[in-house]
Backbone as a chain_set.jsonl record, in Angstrom:
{"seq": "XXXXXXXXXXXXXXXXXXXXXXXXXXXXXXXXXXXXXXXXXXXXXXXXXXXXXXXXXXXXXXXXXXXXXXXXXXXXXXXXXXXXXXXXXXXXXXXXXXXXXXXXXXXXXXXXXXXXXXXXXXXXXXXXXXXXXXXXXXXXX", "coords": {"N": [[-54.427, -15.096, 24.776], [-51.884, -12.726, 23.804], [-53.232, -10.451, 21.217], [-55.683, -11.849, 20.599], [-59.032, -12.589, 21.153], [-60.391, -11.004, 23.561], [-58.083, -9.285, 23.928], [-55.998, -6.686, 23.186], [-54.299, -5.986, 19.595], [-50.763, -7.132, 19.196], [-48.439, -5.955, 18.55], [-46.013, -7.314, 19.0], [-45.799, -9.989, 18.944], [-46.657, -10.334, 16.284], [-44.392, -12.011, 15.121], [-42.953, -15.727, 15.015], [-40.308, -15.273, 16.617], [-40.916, -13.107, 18.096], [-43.004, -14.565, 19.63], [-42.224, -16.419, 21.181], [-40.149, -15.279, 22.603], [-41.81, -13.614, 24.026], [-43.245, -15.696, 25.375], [-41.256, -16.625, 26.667], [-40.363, -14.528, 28.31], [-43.123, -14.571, 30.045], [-42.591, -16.704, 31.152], [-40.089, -16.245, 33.324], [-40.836, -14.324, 34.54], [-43.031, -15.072, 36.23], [-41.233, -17.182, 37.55], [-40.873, -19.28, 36.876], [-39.386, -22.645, 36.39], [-38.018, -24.914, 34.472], [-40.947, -25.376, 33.472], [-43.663, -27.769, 32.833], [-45.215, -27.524, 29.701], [-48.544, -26.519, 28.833], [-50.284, -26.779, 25.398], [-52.959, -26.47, 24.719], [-54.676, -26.251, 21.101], [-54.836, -22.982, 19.594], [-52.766, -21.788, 21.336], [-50.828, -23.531, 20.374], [-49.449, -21.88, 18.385], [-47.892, -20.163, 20.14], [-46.465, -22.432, 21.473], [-45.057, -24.099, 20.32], [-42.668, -22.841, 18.401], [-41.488, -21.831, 21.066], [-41.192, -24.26, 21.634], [-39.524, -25.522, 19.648], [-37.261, -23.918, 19.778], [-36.423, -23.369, 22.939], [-36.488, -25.591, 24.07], [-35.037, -27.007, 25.534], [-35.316, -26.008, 28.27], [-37.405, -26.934, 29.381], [-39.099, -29.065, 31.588], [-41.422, -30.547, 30.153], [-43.684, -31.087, 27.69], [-46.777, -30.634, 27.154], [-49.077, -31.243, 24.138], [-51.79, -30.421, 22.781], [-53.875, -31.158, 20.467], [-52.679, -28.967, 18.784], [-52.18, -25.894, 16.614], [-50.457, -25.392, 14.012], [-48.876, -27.163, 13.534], [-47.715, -28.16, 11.364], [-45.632, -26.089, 10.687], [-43.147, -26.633, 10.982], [-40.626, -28.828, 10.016], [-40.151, -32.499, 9.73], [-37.6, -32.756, 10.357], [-36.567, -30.765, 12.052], [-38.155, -31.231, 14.24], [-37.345, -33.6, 15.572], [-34.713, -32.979, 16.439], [-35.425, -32.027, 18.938], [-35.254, -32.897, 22.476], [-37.078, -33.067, 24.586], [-39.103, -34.622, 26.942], [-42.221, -35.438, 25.728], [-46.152, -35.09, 25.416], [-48.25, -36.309, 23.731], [-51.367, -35.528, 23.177], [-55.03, -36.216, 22.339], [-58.724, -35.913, 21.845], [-60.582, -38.468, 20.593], [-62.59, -37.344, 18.92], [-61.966, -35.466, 17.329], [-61.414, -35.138, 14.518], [-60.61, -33.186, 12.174], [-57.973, -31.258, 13.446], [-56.556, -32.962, 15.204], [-55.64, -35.652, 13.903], [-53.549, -34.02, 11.935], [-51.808, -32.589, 13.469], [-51.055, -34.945, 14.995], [-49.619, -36.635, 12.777], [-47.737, -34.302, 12.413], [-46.525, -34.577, 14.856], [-44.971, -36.769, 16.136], [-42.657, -37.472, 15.126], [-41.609, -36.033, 16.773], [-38.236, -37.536, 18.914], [-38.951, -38.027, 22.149], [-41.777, -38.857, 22.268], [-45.178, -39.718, 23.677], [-48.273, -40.789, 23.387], [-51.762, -40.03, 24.095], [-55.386, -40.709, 23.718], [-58.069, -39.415, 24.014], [-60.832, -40.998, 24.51], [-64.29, -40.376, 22.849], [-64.229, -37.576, 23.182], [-63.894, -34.155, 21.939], [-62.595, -31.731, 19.85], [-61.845, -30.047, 21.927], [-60.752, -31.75, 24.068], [-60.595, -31.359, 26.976], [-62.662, -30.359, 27.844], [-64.648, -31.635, 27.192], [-64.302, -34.307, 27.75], [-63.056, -34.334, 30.928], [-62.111, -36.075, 32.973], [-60.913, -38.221, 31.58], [-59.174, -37.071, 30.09], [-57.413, -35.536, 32.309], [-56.763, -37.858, 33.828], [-54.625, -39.12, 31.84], [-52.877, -36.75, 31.547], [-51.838, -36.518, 34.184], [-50.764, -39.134, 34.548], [-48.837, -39.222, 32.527], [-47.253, -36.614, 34.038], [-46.298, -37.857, 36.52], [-44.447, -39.554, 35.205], [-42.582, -37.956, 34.646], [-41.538, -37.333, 37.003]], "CA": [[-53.228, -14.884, 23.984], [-51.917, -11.449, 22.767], [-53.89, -10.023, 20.338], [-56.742, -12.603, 20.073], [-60.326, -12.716, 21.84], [-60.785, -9.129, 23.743], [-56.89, -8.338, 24.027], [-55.389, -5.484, 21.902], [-53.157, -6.078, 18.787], [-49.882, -6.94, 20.013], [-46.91, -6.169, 17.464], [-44.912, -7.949, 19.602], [-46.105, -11.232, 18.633], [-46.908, -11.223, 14.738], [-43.119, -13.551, 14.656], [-42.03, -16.743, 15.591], [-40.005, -15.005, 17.273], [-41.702, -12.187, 19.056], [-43.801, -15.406, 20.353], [-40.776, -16.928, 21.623], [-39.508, -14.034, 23.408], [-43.105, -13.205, 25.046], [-43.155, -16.723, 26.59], [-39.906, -16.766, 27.849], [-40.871, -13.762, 29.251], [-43.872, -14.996, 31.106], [-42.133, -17.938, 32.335], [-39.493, -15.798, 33.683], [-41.917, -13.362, 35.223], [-43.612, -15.852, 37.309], [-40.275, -17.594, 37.901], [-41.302, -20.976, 36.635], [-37.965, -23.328, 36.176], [-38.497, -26.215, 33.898], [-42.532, -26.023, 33.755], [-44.303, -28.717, 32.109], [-46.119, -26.682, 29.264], [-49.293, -27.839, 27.733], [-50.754, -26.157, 24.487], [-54.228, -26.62, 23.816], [-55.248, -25.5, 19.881], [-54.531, -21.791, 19.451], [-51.462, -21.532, 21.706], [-49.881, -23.938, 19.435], [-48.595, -20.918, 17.714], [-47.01, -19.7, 20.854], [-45.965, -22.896, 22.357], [-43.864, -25.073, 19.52], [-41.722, -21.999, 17.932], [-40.783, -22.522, 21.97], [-40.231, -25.883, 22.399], [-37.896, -25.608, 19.063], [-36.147, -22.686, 20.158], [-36.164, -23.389, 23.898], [-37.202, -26.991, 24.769], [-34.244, -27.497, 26.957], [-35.925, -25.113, 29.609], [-38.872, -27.46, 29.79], [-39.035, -30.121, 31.876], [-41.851, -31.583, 29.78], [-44.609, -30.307, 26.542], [-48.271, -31.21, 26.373], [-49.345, -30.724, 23.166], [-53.577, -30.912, 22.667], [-54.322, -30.638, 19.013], [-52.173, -27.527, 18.951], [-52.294, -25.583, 15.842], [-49.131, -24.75, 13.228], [-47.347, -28.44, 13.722], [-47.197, -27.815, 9.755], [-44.564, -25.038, 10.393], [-41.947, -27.459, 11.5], [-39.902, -30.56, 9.548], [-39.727, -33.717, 10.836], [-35.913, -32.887, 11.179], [-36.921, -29.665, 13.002], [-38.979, -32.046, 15.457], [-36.44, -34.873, 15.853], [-33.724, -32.062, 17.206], [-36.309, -31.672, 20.255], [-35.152, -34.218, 23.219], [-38.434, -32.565, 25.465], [-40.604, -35.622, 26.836], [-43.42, -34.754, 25.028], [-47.47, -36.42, 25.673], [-49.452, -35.785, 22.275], [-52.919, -35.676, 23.872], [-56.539, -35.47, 21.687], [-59.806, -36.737, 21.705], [-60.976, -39.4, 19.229], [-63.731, -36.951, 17.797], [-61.289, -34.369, 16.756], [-60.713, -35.836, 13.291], [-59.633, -32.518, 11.852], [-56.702, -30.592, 13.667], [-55.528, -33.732, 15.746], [-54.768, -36.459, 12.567], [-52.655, -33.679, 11.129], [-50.891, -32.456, 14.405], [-50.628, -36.527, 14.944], [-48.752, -36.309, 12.038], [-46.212, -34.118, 12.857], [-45.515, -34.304, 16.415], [-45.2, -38.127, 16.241], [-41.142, -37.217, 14.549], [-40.66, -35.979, 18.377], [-38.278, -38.051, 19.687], [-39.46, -38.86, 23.288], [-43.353, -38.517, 22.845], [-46.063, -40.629, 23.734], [-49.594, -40.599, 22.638], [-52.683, -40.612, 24.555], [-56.202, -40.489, 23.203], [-59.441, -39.335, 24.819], [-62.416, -41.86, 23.746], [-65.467, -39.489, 23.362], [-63.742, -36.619, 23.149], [-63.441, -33.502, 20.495], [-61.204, -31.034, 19.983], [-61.727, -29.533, 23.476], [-60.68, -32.938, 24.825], [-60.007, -31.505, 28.489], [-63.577, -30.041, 28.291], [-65.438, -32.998, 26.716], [-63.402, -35.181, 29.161], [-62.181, -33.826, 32.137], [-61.507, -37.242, 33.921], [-59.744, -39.343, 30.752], [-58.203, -36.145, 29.869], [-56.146, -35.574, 33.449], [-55.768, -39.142, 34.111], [-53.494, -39.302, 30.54], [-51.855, -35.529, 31.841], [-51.34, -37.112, 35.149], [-49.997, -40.324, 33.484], [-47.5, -38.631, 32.289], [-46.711, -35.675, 35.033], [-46.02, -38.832, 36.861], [-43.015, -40.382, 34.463], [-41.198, -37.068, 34.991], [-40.977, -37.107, 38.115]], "C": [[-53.219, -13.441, 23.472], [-52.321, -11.432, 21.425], [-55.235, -11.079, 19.657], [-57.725, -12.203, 21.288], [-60.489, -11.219, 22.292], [-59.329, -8.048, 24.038], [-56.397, -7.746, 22.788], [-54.471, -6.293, 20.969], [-52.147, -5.939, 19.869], [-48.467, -6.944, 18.84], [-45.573, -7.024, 17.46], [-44.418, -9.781, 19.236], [-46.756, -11.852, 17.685], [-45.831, -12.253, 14.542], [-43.153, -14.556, 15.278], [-41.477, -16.79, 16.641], [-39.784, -14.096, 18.381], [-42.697, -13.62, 20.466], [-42.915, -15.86, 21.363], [-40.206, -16.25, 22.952], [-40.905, -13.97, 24.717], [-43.532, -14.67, 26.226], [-42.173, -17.183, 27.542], [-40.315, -15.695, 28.56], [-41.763, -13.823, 30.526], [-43.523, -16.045, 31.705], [-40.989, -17.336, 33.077], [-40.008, -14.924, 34.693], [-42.875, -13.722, 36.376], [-42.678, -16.974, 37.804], [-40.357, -18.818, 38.036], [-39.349, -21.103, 36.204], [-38.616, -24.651, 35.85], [-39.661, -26.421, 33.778], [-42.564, -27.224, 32.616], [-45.42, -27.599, 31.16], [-47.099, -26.955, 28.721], [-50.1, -26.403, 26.984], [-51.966, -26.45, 24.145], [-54.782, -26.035, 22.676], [-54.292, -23.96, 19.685], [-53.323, -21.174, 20.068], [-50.797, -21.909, 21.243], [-48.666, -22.899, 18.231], [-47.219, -20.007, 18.649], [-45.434, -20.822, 21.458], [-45.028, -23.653, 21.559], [-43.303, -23.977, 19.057], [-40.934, -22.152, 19.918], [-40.436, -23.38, 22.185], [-39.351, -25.859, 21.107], [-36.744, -24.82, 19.559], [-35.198, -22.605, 21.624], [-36.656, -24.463, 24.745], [-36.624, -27.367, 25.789], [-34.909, -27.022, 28.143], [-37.368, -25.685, 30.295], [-38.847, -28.972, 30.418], [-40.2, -31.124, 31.178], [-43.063, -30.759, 28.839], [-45.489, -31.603, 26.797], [-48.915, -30.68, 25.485], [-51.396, -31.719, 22.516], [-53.899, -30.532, 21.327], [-53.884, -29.47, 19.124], [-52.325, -27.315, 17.224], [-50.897, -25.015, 15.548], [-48.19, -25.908, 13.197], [-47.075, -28.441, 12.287], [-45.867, -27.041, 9.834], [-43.243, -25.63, 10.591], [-41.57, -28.929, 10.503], [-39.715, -31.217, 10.22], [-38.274, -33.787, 11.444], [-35.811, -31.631, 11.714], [-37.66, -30.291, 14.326], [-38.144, -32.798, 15.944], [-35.101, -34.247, 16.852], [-34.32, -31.89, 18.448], [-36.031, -32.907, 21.468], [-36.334, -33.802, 24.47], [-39.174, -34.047, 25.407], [-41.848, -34.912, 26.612], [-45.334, -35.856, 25.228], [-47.999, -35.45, 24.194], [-50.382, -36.578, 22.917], [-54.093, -35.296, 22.869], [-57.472, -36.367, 21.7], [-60.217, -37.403, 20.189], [-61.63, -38.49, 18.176], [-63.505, -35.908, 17.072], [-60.594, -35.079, 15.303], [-60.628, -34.184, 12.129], [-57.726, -31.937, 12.135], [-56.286, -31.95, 14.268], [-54.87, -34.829, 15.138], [-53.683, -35.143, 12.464], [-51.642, -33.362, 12.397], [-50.273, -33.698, 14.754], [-49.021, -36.672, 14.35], [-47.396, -35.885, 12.486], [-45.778, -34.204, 13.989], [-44.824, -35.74, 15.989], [-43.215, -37.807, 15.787], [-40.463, -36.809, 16.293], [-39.702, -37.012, 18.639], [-38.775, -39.219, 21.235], [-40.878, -38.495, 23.322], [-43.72, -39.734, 23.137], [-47.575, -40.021, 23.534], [-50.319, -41.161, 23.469], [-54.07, -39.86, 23.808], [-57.377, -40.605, 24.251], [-60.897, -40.168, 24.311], [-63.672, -40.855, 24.142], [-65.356, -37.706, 23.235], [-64.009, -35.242, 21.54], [-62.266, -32.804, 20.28], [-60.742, -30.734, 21.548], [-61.64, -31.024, 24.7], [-60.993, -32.777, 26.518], [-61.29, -30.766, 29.081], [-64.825, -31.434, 28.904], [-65.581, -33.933, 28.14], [-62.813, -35.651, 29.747], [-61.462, -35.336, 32.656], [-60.424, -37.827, 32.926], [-58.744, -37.816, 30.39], [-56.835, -35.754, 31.178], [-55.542, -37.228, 33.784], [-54.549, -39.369, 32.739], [-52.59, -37.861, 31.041], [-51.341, -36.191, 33.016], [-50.448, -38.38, 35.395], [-48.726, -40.024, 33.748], [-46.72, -37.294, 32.654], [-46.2, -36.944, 35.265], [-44.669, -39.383, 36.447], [-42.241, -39.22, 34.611], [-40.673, -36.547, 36.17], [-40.148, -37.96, 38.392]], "O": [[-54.168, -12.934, 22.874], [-51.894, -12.21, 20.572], [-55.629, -11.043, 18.492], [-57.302, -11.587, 22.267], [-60.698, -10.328, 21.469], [-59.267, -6.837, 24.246], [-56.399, -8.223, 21.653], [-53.87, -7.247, 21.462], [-52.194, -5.256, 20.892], [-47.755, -7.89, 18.504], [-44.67, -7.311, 16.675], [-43.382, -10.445, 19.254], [-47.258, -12.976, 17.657], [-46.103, -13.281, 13.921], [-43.463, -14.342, 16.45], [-41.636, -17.63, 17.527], [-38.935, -14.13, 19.272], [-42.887, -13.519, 21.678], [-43.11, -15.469, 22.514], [-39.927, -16.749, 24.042], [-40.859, -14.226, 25.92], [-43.937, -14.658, 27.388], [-42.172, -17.784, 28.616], [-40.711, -16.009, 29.682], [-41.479, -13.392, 31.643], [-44.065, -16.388, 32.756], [-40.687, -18.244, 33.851], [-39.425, -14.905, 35.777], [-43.367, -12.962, 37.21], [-43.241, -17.809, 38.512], [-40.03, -19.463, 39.033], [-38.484, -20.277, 35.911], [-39.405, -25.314, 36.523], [-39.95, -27.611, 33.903], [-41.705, -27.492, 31.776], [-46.292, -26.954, 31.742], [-46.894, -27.802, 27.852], [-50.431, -25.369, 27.563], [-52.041, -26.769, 22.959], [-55.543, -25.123, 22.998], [-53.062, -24.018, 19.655], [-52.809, -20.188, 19.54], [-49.758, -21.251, 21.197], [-47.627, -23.143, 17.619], [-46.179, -19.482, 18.252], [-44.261, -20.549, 21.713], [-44.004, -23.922, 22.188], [-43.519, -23.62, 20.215], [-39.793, -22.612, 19.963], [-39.436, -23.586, 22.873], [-38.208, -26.219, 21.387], [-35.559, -25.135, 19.672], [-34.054, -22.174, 21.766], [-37.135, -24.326, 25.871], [-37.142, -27.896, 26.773], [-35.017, -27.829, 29.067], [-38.097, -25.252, 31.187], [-38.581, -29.943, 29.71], [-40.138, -32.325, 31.441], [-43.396, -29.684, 29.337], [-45.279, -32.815, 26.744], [-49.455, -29.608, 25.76], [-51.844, -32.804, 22.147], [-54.236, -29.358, 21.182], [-54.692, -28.685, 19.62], [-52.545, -28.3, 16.518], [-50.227, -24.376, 16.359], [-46.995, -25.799, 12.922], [-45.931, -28.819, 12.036], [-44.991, -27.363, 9.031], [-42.249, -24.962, 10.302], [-42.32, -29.901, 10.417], [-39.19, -30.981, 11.308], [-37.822, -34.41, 12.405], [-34.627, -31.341, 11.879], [-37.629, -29.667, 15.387], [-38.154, -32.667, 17.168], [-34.602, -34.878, 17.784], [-33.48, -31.489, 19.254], [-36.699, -33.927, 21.295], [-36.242, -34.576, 25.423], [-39.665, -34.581, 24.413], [-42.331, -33.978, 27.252], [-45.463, -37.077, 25.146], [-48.025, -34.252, 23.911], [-50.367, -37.781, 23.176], [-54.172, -34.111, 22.547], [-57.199, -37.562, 21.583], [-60.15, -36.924, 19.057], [-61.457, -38.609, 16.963], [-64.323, -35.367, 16.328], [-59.423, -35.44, 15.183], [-60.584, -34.575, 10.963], [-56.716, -32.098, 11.449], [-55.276, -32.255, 13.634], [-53.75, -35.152, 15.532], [-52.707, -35.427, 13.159], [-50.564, -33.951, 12.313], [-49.046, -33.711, 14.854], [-47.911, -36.764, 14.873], [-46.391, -36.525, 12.795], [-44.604, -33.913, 14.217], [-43.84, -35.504, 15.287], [-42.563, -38.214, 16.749], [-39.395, -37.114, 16.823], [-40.435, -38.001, 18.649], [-38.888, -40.437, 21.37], [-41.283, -37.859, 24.295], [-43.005, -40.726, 22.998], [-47.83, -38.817, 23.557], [-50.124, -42.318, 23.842], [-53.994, -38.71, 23.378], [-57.603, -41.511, 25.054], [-61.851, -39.622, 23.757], [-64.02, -40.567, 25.287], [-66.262, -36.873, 23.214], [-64.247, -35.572, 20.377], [-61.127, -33.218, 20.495], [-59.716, -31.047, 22.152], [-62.247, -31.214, 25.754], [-61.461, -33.669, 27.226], [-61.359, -30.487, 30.278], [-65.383, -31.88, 29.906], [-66.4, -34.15, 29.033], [-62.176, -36.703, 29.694], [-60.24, -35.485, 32.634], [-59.248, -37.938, 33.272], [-57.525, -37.838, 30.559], [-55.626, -35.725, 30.948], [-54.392, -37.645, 33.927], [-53.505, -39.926, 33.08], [-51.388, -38.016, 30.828], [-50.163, -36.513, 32.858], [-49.61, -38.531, 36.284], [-47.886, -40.298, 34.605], [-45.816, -36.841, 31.952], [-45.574, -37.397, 34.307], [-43.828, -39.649, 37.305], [-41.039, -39.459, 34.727], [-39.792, -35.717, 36.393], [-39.513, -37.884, 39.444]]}, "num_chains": 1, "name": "protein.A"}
């Protein structure tokens, strides 16, 4: 992500809506149409200011214990018609209760849980983690 781990400050993407902009950008740039987007933790800052702003453009949000579902009202979530999978492992009992929380106001989500799992569900595990992404690739097709 701009400006985290060994990439430079990026001015572009202290807002909301600098974030916004920079992912439409890269989905434009690699000439995705409708991707399926999935957020694991720390992109959460990039990837929900998009799905409010620009959910129509998504044929579908996976959201992995993303971080910032605080920044949004349940009637800021409920405006979102994006099939949505809220994905986390059982052993993530910090960030994924509270993201729980708010996604759950989505509309069309569904909820799958990794038994065994932590935060890094899709590290932890790989297998229950794609069979629940694959799950639900699957229903949108």
């Amino acid at each position: 992500l701009p400006g985290h781990g060994d990439s430079p400050p990026a001015q572009t993407v202290t807002t909301a809506q600098g974030r916004v902009a920079f992912l439409d950008r890269v989905l434009q740039e690699l000439g995705m149409r409708r991707p399926v987007l999935i957020s694991p933790s720390m992109s959460g800052r990039f990837a929900l200011p998009f799905l409010m702003a620009r959910g129509d453009r998504l044929a579908g949000f996976v959201a992995v214990a993303p971080v910032g579902t605080k920044d949004f009202t349940s009637e800021q979530y409920q405006q979102v018609q994006t099939p949505t999978l809220i994905l986390y492992g059982d052993r993530d009992t910090s960030l994924a209760p509270q993201a729980l929380q708010s996604l759950r106001h989505l509309p069309e989500h569904r909820v799958a849980m990794v038994a065994g799992a932590g935060h890094a569900c899709y590290l932890d595990k790989p297998e229950g983690f794609h069979r629940a992404l694959l799950g639900f690739l699957h229903q949108l097709s």
